[in-house]
VMD Tcl script that builds the backbone (N, CA, C; Angstrom):
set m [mol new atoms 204]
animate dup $m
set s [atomselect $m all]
$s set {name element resname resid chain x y z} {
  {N N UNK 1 A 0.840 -1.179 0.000}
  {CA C UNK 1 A 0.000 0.000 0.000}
  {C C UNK 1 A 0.882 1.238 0.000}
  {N N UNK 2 A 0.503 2.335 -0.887}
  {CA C UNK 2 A 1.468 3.881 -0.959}
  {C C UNK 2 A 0.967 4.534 -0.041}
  {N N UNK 3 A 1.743 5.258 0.642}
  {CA C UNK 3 A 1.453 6.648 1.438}
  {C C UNK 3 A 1.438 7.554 1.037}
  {N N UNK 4 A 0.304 8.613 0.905}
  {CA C UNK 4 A 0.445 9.573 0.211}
  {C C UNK 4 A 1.316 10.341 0.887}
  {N N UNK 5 A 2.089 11.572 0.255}
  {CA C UNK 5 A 2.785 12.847 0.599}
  {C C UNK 5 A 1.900 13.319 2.203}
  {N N UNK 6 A 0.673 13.563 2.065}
  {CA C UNK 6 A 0.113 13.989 3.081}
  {C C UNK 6 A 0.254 13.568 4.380}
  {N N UNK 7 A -0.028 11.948 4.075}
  {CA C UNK 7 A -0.255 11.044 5.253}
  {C C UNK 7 A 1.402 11.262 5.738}
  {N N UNK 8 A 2.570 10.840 4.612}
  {CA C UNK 8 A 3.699 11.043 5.130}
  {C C UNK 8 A 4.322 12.190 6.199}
  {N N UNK 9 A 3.701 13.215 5.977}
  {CA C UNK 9 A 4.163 14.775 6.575}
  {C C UNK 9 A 2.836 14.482 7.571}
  {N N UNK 10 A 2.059 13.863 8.003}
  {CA C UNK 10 A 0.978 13.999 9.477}
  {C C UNK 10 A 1.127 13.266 9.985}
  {N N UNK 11 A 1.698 12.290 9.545}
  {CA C UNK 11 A 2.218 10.700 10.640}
  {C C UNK 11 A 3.308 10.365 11.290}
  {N N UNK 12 A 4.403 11.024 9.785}
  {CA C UNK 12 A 6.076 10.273 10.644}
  {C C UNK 12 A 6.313 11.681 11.158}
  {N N UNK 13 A 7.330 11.475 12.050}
  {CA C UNK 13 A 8.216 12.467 12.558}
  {C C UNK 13 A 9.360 12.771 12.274}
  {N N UNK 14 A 10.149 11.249 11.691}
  {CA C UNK 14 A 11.424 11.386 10.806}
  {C C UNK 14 A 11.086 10.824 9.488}
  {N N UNK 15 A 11.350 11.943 8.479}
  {CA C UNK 15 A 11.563 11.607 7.156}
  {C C UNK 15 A 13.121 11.315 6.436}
  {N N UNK 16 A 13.101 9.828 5.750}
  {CA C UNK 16 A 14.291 9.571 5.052}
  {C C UNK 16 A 14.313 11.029 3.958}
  {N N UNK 17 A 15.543 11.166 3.268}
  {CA C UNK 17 A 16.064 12.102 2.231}
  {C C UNK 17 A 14.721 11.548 0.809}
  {N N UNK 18 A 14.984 10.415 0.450}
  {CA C UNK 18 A 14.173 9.840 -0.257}
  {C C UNK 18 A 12.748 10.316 -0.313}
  {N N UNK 19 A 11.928 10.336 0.910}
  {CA C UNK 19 A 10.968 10.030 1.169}
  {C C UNK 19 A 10.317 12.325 1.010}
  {N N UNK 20 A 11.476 12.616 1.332}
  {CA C UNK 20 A 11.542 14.382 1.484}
  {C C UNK 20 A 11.579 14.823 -0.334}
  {N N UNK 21 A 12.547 13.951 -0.988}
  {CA C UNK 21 A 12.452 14.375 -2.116}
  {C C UNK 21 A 11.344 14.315 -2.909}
  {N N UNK 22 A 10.203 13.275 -2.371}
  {CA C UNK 22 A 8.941 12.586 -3.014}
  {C C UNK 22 A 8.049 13.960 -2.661}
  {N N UNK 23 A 7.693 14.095 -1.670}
  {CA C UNK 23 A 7.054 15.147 -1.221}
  {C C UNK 23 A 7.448 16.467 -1.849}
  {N N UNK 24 A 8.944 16.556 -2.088}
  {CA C UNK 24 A 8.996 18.016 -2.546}
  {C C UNK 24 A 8.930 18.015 -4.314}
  {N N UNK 25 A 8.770 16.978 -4.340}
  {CA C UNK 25 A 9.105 16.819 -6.080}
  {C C UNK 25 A 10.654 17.117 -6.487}
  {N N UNK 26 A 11.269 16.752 -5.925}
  {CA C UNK 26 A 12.864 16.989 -6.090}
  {C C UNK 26 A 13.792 15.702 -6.533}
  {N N UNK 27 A 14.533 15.891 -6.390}
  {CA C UNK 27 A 15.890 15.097 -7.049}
  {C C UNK 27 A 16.334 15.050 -5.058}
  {N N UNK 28 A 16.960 13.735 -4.637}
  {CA C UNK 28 A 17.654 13.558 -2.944}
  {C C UNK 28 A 18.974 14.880 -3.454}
  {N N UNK 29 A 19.304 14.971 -4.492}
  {CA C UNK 29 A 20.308 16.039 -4.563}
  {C C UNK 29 A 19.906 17.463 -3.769}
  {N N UNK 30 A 18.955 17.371 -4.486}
  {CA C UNK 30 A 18.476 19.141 -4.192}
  {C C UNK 30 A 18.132 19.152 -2.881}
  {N N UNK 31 A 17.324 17.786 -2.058}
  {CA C UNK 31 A 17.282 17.754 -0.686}
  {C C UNK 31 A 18.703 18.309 -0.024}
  {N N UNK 32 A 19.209 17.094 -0.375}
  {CA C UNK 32 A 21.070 17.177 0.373}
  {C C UNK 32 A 21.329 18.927 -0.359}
  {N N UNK 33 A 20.994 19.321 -0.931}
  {CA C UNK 33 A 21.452 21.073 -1.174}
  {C C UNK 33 A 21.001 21.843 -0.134}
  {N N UNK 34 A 19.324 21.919 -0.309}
  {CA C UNK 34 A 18.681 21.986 0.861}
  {C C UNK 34 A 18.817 22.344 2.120}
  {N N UNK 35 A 19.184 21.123 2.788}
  {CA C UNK 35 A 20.159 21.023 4.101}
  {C C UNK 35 A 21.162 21.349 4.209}
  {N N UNK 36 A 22.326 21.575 3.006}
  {CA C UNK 36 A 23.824 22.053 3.183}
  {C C UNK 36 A 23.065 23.572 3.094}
  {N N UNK 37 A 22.069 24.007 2.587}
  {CA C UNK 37 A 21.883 25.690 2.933}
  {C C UNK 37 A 21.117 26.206 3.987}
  {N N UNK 38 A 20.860 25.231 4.644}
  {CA C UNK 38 A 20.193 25.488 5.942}
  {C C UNK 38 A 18.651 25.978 5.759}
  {N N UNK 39 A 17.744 25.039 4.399}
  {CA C UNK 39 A 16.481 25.546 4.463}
  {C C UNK 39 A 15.302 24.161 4.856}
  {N N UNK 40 A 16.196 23.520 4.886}
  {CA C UNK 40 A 15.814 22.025 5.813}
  {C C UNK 40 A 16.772 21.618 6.767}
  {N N UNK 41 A 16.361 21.019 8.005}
  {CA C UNK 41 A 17.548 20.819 9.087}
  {C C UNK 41 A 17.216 19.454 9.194}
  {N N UNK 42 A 18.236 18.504 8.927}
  {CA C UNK 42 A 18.140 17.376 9.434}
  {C C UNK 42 A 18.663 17.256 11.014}
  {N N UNK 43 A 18.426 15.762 11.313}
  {CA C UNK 43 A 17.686 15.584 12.879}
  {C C UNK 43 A 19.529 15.173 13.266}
  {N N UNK 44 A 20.462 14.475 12.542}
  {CA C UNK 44 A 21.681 13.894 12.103}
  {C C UNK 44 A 22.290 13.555 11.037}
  {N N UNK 45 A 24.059 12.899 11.201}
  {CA C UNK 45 A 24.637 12.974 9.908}
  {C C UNK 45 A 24.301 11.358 9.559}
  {N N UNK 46 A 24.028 10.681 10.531}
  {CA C UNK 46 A 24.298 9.494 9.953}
  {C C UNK 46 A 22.914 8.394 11.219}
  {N N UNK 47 A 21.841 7.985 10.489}
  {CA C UNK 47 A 21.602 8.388 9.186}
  {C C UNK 47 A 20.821 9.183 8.809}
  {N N UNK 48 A 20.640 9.768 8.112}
  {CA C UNK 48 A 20.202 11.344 7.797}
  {C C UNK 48 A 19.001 10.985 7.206}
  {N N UNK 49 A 18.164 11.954 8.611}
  {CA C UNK 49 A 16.547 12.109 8.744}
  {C C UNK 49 A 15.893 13.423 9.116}
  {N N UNK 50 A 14.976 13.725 8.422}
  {CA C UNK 50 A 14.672 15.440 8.353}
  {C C UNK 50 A 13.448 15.408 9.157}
  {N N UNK 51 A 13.193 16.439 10.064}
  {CA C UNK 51 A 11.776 15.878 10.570}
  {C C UNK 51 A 10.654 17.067 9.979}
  {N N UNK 52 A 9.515 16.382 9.804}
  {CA C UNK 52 A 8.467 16.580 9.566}
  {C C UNK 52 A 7.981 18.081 9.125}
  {N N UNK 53 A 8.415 18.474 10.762}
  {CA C UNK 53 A 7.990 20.123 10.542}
  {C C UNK 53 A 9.310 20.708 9.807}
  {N N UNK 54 A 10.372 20.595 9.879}
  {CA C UNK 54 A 10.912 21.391 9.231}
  {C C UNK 54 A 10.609 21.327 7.728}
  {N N UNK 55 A 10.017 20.304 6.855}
  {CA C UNK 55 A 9.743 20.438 5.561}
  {C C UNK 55 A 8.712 20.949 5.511}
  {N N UNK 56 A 7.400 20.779 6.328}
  {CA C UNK 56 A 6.067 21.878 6.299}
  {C C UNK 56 A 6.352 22.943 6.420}
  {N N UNK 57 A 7.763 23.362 7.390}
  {CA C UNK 57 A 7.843 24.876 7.713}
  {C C UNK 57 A 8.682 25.358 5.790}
  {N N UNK 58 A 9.550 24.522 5.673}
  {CA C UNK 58 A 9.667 24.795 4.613}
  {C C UNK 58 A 8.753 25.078 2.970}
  {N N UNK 59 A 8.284 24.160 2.979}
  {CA C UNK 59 A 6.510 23.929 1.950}
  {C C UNK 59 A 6.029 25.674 2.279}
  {N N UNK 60 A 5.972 25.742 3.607}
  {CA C UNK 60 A 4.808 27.273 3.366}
  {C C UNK 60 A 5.666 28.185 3.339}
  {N N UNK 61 A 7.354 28.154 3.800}
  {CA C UNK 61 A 8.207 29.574 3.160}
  {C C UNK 61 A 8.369 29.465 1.902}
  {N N UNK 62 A 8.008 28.526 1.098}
  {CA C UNK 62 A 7.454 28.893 -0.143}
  {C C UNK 62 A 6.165 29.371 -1.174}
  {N N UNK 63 A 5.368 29.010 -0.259}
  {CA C UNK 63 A 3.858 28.294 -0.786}
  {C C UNK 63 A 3.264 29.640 -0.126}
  {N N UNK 64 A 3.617 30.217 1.209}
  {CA C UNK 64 A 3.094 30.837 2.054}
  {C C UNK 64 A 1.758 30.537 2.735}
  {N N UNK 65 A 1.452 29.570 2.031}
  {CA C UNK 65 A 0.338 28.544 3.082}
  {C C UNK 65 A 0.455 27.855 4.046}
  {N N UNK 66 A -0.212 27.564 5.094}
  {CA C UNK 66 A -0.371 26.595 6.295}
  {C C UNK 66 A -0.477 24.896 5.613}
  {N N UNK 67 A 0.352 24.307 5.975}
  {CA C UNK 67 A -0.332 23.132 5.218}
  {C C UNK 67 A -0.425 22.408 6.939}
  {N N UNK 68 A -1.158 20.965 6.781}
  {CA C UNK 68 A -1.371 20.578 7.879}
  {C C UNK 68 A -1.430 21.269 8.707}
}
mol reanalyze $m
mol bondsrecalc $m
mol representation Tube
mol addrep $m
């Protein structure tokens, strides 16, 4: 069974790179860019997991919407 993007960002608390790039429509590159510019903070280096809110907080400094 798939998880949608939604369910992913209201359920987990740690998101794999993978799982961040699905949601953002990205390439894990542009994630790992991302985080080397400090507009996603992962949780650690190893193994590297982004949590939740920081990609919602991210989603609406773009979007400027509330999501969840």
């Amino acid at each position: 069974m798939k998880v949608s993007d939604k369910d992913l960002l209201s359920t987990r608390v740690l998101l794999r790179p993978d799982e961040v790039a699905r949601i953002l429509r990205l390439s894990k590159k542009s994630v790992y860019r991302l985080a080397r510019t400090g507009q996603i903070k992962p949780t650690s280096d190893t193994p590297v997991r982004y949590t939740a809110r920081s990609v919602r907080a991210y989603i609406n400094s773009q979007t400027g919407d509330e999501i969840l």
